[in-house]
C-alpha positions in Angstrom: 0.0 0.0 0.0 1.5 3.3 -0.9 2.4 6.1 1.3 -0.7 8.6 1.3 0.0 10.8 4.6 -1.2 14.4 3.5 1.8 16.9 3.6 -0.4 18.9 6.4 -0.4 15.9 8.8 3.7 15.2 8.6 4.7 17.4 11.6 2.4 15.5 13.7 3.5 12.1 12.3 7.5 12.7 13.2 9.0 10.8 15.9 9.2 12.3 19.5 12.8 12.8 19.2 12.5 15.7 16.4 11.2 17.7 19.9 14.0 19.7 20.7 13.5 18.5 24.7 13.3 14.6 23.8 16.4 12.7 24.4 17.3 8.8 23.3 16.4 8.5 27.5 13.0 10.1 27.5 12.0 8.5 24.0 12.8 5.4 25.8 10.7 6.0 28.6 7.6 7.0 26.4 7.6 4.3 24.4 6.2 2.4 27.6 3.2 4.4 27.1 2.9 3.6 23.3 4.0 7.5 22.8 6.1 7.4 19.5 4.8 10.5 17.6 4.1 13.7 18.1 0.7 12.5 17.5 0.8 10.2 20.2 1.8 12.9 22.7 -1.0 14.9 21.6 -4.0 12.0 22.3 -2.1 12.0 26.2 -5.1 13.3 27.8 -4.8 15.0 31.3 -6.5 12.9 33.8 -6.5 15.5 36.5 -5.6 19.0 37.5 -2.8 20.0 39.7 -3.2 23.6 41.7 -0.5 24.9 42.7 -0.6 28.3 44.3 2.4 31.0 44.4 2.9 31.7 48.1 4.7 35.0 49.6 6.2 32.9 52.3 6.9 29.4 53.8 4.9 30.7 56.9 2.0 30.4 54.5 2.1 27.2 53.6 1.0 23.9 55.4 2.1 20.6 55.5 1.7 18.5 52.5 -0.2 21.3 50.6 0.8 22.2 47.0 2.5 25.4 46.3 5.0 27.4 44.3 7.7 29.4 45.7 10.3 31.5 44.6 13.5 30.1 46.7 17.0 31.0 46.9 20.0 28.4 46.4 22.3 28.3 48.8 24.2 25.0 48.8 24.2 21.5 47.7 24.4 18.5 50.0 26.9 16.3 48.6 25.4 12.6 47.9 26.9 9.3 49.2 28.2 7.5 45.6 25.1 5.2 45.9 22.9 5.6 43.1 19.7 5.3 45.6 20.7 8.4 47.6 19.2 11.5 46.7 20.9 14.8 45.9 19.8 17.7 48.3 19.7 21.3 47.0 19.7 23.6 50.3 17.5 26.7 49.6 16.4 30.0 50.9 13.5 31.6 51.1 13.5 35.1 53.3 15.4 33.6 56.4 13.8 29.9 56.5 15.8 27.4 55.0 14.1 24.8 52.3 15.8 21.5 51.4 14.5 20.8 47.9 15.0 16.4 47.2 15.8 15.5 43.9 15.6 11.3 43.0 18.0 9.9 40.4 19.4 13.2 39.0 22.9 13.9 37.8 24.4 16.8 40.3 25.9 18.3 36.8 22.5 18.4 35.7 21.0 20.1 38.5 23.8 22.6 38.8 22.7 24.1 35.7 18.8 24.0 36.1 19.5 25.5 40.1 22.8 27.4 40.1 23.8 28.4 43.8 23.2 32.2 44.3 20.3 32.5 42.2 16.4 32.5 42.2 14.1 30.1 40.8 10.6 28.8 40.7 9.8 25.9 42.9 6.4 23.8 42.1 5.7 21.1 44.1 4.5 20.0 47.3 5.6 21.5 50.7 6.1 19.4 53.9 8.0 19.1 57.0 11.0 16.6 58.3 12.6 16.9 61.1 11.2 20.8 61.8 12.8 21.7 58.1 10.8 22.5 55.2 11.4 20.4 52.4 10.1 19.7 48.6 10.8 16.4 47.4 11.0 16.3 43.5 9.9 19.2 42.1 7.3 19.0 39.7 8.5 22.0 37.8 11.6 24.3 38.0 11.3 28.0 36.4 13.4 31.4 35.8 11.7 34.0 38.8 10.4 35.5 35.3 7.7 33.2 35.5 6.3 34.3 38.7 4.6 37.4 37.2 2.7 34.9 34.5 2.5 31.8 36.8 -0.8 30.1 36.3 -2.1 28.1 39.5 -3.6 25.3 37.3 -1.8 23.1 35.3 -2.6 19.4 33.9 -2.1 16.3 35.2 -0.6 13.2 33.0 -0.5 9.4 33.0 2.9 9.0 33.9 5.3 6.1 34.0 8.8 4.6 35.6 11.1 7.9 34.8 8.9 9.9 33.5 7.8 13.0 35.5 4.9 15.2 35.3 7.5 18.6 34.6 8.4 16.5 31.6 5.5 15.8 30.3 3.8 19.0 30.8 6.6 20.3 29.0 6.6 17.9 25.7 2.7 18.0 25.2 3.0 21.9 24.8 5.7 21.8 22.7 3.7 19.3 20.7 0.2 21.3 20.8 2.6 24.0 19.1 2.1 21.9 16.2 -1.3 21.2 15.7 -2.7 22.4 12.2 -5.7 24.1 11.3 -7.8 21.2 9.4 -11.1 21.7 7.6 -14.1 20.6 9.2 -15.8 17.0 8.8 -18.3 16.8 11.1 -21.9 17.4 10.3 -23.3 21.0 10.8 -25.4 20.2 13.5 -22.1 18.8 15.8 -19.8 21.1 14.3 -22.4 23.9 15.5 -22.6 22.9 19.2 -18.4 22.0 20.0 -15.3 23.2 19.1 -13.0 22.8 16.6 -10.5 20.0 16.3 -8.1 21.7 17.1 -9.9 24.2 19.8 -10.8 20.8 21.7 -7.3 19.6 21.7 -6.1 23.2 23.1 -9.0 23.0 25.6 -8.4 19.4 26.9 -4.9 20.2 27.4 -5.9 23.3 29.8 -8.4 22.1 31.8 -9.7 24.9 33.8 -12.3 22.9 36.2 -12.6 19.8 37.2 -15.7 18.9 34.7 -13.4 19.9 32.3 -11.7 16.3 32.4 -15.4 14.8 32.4 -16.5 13.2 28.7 -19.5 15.3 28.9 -17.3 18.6 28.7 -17.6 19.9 25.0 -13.8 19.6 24.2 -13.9 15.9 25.0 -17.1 15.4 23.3 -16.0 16.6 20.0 -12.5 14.3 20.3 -14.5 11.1 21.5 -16.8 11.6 18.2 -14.0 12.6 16.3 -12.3 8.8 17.3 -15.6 6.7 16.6 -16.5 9.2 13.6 -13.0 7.5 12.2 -14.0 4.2 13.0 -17.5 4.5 11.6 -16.1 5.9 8.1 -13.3 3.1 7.8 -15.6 0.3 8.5 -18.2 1.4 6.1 -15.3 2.0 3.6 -14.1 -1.5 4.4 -18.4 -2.9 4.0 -17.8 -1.4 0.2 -15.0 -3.7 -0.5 -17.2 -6.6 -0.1 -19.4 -5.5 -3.0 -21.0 -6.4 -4.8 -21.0 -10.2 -5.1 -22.1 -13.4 -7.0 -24.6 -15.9 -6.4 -23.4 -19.7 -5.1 -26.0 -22.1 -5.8 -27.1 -23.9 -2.8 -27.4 -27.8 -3.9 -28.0 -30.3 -0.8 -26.1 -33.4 -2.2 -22.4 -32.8 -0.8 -24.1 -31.1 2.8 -26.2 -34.4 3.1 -23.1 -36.9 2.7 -21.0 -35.0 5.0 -23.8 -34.8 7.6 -24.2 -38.5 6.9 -20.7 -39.0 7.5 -20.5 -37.0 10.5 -22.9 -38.9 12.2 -24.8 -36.3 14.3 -27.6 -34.3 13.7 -27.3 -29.8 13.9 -28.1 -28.9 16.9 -31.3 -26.1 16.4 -28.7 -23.0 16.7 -26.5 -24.8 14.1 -29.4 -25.0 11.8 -30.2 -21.6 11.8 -26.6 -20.7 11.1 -26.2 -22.7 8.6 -29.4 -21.0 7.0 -28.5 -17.4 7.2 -25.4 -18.3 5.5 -26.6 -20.3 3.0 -29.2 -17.1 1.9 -25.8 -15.0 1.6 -23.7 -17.3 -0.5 -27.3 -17.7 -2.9 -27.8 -14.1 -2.5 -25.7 -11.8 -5.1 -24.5 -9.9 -2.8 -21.1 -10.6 -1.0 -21.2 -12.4 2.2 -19.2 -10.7 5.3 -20.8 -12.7 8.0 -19.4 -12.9 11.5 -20.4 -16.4 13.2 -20.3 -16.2 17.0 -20.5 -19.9 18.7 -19.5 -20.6 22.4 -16.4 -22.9 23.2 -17.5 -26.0 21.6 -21.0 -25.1 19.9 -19.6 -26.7 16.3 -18.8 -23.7 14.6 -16.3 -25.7 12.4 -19.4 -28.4 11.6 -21.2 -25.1 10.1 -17.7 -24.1 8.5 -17.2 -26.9 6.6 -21.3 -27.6 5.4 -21.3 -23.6 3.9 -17.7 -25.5 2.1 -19.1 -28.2 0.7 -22.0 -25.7 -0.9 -18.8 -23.6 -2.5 -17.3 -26.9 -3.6 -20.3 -28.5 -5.3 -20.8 -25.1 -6.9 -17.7 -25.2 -8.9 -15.1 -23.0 -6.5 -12.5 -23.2 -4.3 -12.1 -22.6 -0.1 -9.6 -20.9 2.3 -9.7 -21.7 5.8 -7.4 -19.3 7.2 -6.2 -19.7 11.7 -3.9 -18.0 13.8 -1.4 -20.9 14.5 0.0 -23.5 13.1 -1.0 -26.2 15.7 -4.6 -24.7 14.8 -4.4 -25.0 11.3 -2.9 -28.6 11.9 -6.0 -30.0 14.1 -7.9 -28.7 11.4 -6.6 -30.5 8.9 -6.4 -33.6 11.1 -10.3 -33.5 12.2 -11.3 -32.0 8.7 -9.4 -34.5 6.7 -11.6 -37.9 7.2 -14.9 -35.8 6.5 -13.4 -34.4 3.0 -12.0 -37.9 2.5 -15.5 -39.3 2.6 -17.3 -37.2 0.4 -14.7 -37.0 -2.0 -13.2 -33.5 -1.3 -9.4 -32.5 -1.9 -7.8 -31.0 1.0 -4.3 -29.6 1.6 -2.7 -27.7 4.4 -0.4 -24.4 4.2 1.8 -23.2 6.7 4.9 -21.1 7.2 8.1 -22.7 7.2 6.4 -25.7 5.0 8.5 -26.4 1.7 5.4 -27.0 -0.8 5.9 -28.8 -4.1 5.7 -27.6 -7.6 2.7 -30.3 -8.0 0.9 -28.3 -5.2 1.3 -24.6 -6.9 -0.4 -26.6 -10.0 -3.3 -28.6 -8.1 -4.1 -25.4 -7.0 -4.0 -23.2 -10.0 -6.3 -25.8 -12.2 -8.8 -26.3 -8.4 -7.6 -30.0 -8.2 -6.9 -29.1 -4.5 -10.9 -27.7 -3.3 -10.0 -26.9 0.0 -6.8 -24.9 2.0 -6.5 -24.7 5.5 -3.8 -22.6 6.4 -1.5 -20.0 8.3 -0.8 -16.1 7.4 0.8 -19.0 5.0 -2.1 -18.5 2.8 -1.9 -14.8 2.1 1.6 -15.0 0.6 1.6 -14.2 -2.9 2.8 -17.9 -4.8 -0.7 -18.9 -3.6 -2.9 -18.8 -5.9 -6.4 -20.0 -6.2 -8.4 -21.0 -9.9 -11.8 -20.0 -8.7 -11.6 -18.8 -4.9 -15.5 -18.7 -3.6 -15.3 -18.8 -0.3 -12.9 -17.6 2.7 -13.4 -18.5 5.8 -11.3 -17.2 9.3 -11.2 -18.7 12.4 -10.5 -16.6 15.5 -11.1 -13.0 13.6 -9.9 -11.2 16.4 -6.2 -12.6 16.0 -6.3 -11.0 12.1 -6.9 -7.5 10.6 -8.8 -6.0 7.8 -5.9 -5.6 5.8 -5.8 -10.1 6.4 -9.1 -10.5 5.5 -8.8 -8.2 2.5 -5.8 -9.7 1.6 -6.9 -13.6 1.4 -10.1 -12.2 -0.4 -8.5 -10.1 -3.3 -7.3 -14.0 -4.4 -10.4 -14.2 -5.9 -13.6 -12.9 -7.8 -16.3 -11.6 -5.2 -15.3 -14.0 -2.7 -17.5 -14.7 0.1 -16.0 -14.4 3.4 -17.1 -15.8 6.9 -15.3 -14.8 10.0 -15.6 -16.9 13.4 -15.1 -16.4 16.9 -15.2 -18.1 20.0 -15.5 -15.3 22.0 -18.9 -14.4 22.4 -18.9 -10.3 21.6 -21.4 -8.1 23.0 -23.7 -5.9 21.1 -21.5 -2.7 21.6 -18.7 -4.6 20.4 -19.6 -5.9 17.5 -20.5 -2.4 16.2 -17.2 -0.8 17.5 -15.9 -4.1 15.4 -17.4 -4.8 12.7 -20.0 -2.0 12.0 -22.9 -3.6 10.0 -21.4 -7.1 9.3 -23.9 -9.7 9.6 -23.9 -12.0 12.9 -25.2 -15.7 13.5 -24.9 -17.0 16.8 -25.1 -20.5 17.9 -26.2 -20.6 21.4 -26.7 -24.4 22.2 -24.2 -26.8 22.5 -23.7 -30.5 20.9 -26.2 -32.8 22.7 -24.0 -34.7 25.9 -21.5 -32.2 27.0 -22.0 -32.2 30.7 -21.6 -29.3 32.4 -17.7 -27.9 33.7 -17.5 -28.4 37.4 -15.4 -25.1 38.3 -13.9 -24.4 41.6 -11.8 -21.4 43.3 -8.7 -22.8 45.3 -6.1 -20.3 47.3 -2.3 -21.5 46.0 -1.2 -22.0 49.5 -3.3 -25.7 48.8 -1.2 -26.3 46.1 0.0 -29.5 47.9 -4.0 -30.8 48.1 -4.0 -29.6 44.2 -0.8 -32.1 43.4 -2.3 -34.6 45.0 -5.9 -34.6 43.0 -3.7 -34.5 40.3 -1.9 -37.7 40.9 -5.5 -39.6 41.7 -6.2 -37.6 38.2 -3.6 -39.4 36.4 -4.1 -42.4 38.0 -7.7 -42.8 36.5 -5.9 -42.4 32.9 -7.1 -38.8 32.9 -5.0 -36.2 31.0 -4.4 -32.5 32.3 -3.8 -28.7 31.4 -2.1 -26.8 33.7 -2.0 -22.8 32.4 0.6 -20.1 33.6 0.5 -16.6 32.4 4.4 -16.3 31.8 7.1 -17.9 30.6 9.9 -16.5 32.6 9.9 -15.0 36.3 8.9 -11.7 36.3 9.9 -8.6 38.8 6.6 -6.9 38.3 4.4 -9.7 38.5 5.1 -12.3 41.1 3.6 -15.2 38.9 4.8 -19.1 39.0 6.6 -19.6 35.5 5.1 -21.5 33.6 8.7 -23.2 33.0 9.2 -23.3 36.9 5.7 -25.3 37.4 6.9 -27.7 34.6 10.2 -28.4 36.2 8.1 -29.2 39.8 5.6 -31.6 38.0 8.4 -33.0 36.5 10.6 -33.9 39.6 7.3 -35.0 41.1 5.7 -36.9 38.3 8.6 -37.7 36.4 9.9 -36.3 33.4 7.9 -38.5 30.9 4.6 -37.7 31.8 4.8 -34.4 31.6 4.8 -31.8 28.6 5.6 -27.8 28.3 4.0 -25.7 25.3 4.8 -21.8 25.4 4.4 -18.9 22.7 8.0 -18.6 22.0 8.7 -22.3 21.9 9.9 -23.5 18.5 7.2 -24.8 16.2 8.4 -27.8 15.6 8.9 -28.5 19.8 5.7 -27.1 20.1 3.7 -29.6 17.6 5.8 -32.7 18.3 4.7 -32.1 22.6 0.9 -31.3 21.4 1.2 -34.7 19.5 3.0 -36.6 22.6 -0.2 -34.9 24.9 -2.9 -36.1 22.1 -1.8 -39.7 22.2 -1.2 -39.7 25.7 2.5 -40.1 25.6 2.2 -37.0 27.6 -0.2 -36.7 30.4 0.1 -33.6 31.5 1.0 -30.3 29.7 1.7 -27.5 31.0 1.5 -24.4 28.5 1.0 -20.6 28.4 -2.1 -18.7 27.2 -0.8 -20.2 23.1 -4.0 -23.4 24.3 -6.5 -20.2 24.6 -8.0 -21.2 21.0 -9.1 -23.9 19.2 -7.1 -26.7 20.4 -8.9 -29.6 20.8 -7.8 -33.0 23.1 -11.5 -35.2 23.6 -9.5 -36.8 26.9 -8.0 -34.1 28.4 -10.6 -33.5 31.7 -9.0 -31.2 33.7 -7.5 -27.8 33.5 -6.1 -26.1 36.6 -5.5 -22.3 35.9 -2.4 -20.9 38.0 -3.0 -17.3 38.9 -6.9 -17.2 37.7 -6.9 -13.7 38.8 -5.0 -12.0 36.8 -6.9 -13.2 33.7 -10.6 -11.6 32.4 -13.2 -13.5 32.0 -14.0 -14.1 28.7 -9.9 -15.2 28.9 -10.6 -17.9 31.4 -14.1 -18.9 29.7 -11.4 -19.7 26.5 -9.4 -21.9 28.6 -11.8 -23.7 30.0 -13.5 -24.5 26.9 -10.3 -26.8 26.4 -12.0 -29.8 28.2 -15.2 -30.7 28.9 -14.7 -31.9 25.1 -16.6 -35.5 25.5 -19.4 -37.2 26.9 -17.1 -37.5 31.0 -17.2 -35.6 33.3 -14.8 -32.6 33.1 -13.2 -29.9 35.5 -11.3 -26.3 35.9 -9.4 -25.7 39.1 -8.8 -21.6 39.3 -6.0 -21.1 41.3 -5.6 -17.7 43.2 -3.7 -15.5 45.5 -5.3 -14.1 48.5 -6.7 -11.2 49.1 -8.6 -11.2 46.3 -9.8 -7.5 44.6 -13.4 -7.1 45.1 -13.4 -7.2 41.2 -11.4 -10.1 40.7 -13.9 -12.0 43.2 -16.6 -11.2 41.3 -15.3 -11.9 37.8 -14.2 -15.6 40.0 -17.6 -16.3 41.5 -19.4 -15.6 37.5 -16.7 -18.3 36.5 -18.0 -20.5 39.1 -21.7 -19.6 38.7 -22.1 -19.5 34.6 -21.0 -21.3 31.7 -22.9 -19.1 29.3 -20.1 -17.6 27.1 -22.9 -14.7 26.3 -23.5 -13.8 30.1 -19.4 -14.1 30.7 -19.1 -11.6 27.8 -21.7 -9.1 28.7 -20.0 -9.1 32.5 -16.4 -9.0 31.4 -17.6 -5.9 29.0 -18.6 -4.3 32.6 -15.8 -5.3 34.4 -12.4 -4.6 32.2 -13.9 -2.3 29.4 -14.1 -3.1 25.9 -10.6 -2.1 24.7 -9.7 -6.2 26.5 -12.7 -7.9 26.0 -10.8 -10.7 24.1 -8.6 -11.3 27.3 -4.7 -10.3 27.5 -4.9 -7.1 24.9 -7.1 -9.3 22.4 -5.4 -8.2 19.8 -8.7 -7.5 17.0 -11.2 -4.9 19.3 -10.6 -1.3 18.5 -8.1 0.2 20.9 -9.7 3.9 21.5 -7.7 6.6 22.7 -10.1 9.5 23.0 -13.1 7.7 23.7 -14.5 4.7 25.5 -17.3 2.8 23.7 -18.4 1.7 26.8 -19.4 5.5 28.0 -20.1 6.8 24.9 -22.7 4.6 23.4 -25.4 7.1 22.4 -22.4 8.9 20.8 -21.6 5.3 18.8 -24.8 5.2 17.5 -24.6 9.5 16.5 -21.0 8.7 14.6 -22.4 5.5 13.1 -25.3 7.0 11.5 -23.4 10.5 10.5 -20.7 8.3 9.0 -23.3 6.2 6.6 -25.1 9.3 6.0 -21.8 11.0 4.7 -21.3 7.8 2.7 -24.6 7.8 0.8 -23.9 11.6 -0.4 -20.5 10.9 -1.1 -19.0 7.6 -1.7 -15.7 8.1 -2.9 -15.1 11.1 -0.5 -14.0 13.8 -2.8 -16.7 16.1 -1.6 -14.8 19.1 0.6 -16.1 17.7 3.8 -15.3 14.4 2.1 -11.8 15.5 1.4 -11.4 16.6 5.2 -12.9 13.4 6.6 -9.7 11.7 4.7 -7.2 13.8 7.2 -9.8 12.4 10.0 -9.0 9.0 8.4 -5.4 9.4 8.6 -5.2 11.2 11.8 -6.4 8.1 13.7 -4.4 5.6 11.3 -6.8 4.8 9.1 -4.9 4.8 6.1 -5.9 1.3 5.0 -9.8 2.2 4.9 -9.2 4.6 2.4 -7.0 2.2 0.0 -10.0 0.7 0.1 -11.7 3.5 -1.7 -9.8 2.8 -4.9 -9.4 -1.4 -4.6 -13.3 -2.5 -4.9 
């Protein structure tokens, strides 16, 4: 895609080191806040306000209160040569000495800023030690010049390790110094009641009040709208890429034999599936169809049946998953039913060497059906008559993917599936007006998931169910949430707990499977668990989707707590696979957070992946729903879906209303909604406008 940043938006697109106060440190240290442009530091919304008043005199002030005073240096305490010791600047201010504290700072550096014999500007909060005033890191040092000017108010930033608020107050003005005047691309009736763009931005950034910082204030109104406005526009840019379509006609002959094969009737919510998306592949318009099933609802049953309909119709399929083991038990559970009814199937992944007889089985539609990897969208592949494309686990792949493995054919069809259930919110902040099935009922038999809650200080009692576990010929998950030890998070590794259930259960019997792992490792030890080589794996967050072992019954999840729910639904869904009895152990720290004992007690309570999703929507906030940054949801900046819904719906309707009058946005308001486009990144939806 080529490079189609307007020239007006450029100084807001440069890196944060083109500031003239940004250094390699401090680029460093804003990158942990996902601040890379100048952009970026301009969407780093105050969260607070921070008064500081100038005071005459120290006898004015009280203990802990924030203030600003014009001090004296006298002296600087030297510092011991440990690095944890801070550096002491001995002030002055009329007669009553004030020891200002700085943290981690160069002396050099602090010689220049507060040269002994001269005034400056002190702002930061006052208190007492030992009968001396003292100011421990000053937010914000300034020439006695200021003092005339000095404003009591100032904004307060998200901050992280190493970065003060001085610094970024400092860096966000010097970025709002570059904020362009753009044309307008709201409607008249928003554009009427709020500020400009770049009024709002000015206004957020110098928040007078405290309902300034509130998303009712008209500055963050107008920025919120602005962010879903974008959205809106790129997803209904995005809806016009699927049309128009072609018409696949729906003959019953293959569907029959491979429910005959299969052995098992639809369940009802299968049925109904299947007949929504039968009416789009006959209908001559594109399908873009989102299929929603819970954790074992036979979603890839309903998959394979709309196949077989593209297949007997003269085309191609593309079954395109997130991993390799994925697309692997895919092809392994897929591969008898094709067999059956006399369907060609092959399988694509990365590092696979593929022959020249492959490139050609494809090309003339020998081979009917590829399941594959990001594999797939590589450019050697290429399809005869691609009809239908199919992707499991949407949320792990982008537009640009789904465009991508669609543009390998004429019109193509495209279904998307999830696991995760996605509330009503979401699925508009997703997927705009996409189409959505949901199958709601699971495959007669499956009993019920016996949950628990256990604190980890009965981790001996959890080894020892383990062992009468294993002893019944039962085979068991055991999930960490990292891979090595952590400083930040005291979490069991998930390569510490294997090498405990190893020298307690014996090497043999027990499997590790983590993210980074090699792909061949990581295949060969889901193979040793799926035979039963292997009777106990113990694996990262990379089992979360899709895999699928009928005998394993137990999962114990270490550190349940720090997972969301609809995370923890995922991982449970990994037994519970058969007609036995199955069960999830959710191992916790105490004390528990009031929220993290609620979102433990739903787990316990509710197997309804539709109930876990609405309450996991309340609990984290939309920009997780999908569990550990769930990589597909929108990620807003400006505004929160969640508290903004009657503004959704406003910005969903004014962006199809622009898109009715004007398509192709050339229009002058169209024309400025393209700068909205590529203001929040949305370069990709207006490709779009020229690709079809």
């Amino acid at each position: 895609m080529p490079n189609m940043l307007p020239s007006v938006l450029l100084p807001l697109q440069a890196p944060v080191e083109t500031l003239q106060a940004v250094g390699p440190a401090l680029v460093k240290t804003l990158k942990r806040l996902q601040i890379r442009r100048i952009l970026d530091l301009i969407f780093h919304l105050p969260t607070g306000i921070a008064y500081f008043p100038l005071k005459k005199s120290l006898l004015e002030c009280f203990q802990g209160e924030p203030v600003a005073l014009l001090a004296k240096v006298v002296s600087y305490e030297e510092s011991s040569h440990y690095k944890r010791t801070p550096a002491k600047v001995i002030c002055d201010m009329e007669g009553i000495p004030l020891t200002v504290i700085f943290f981690k700072t160069h002396l050099k550096s602090l010689e220049k800023r507060l040269p002994i014999g001269q005034t400056r500007l002190l702002c930061g909060t006052i208190d007492k030690f030992l009968g001396t005033w003292q100011m421990a890191h000053p937010e914000r040092t300034a020439f006695p010049e200021a003092a005339p000017y000095w404003k009591d108010k100032m904004p307060f930033y998200p901050l992280t390790a190493g970065l003060f608020q001085s610094q970024a107050q400092k860096v966000i003005q010097m970025a709002l110094k570059l904020l362009p005047d753009l044309p307008e691309w709201l409607p008249n009736e928003y554009s009427s009641k709020w500020p400009s763009w770049k009024g709002a931005l000015q206004k957020v950034h110098a928040p007078e009040h405290q309902e300034d910082l509130e998303i009712s204030s008209p500055s963050r109104q107008r920025l919120a709208f602005d962010e879903l406005f974008a959205d809106q526009l790129a997803l209904g840019l995005t809806r016009k890429a699927h049309l128009p379509g072609k018409s696949i006609a729906i003959q019953q002959n293959l569907k029959e034999r491979v429910l005959q094969a299969f052995g098992h009737p639809l369940t009802p919510g299968q049925a109904h599936a299947l007949a929504e998306i039968e009416a789009d592949l006959a209908s001559s318009h594109r399908m873009v169809r989102l299929l929603q099933g819970d954790v074992g609802s036979g979603k890839t049953l309903v998959a394979f049946l709309a196949i077989s309909h593209a297949i007997e119709a003269g085309f191609q399929a593309a079954l395109l998953v997130p991993t390799e083991i994925l697309a692997t038990q895919h092809m392994e559970n897929l591969s008898p039913l094709a067999k059956s009814v006399g369907i060609d199937i092959a399988l694509v992944k990365g590092r696979q060497k593929k022959s020249a007889t492959f490139y050609e089985d494809l090309n003339t539609g020998k081979i009917q059906l590829v399941i594959g990897t990001h594999a797939l969208l590589q450019d050697p592949i290429q399809f005869k008559n691609l009809g239908l494309a199919i992707i499991d686990e949407q949320h792990r792949f982008g537009v640009e993917q789904r465009l991508q493995l669609a543009a390998k054919g004429d019109a193509v069809d495209v279904l998307v599936m999830t696991a995760t259930p996605i509330p009503r919110t979401l699925c508009l902040t997703s997927y705009g007006d996409i189409e959505v099935s949901r199958i709601p009922d699971k495959p007669k038999g499956r009993k019920p998931i016996q949950t628990r809650t256990i604190d980890l200080s009965r981790l001996e009692d959890v080894y020892q169910g383990v062992d009468r576990f294993l002893s019944q010929g039962q085979k068991v998950y055991w999930v960490c949430p990292l891979v090595e030890e952590s400083e930040v998070l005291d979490l069991a590794a998930a390569k510490e707990r294997y090498e405990t259930l190893c020298t307690r259960l014996g090497k043999d019997k027990v499997g590790l499977v983590y993210g980074k792992q090699k792909t061949d490792e990581k295949e060969s030890m889901m193979a040793a668990f799926k035979e039963g080589n292997c009777k106990i794996l113990v694996a990262t967050t990379v089992i979360e989707v899709g895999i699928d072992i009928k005998d394993a019954n137990l999962i114990i999840i270490e550190h349940a707590e720090r997972f969301g729910l609809a995370q923890l639904h995922q991982l449970r869904g990994r037994v519970g696979r058969n007609d036995q009895d199955a069960h999830c152990l959710l191992l916790y720290t105490h004390p528990l957070s009031p929220i993290a004992k609620q979102r433990l007690s739903i787990m316990r309570e509710s197997e309804d992946g539709f109930r876990i999703a609405e309450e996991d929507l309340i609990l984290r906030g939309g920009g997780d729903i999908l569990g550990t940054k769930q990589s597909g949801l929108p990620s807003y900046k400006l505004a929160d879906p969640l508290t903004c819904g009657p503004l959704l719906e406003e910005a969903h309707k004014a962006a199809n209303d622009l898109l009715q009058e004007d398509p192709h946005l050339v229009s002058p308001r169209g024309q400025a909604a393209r700068l909205l486009l590529s203001l929040f990144g949305q370069e990709k939806a207006i490709y779009t406008l020229g690709s079809g």
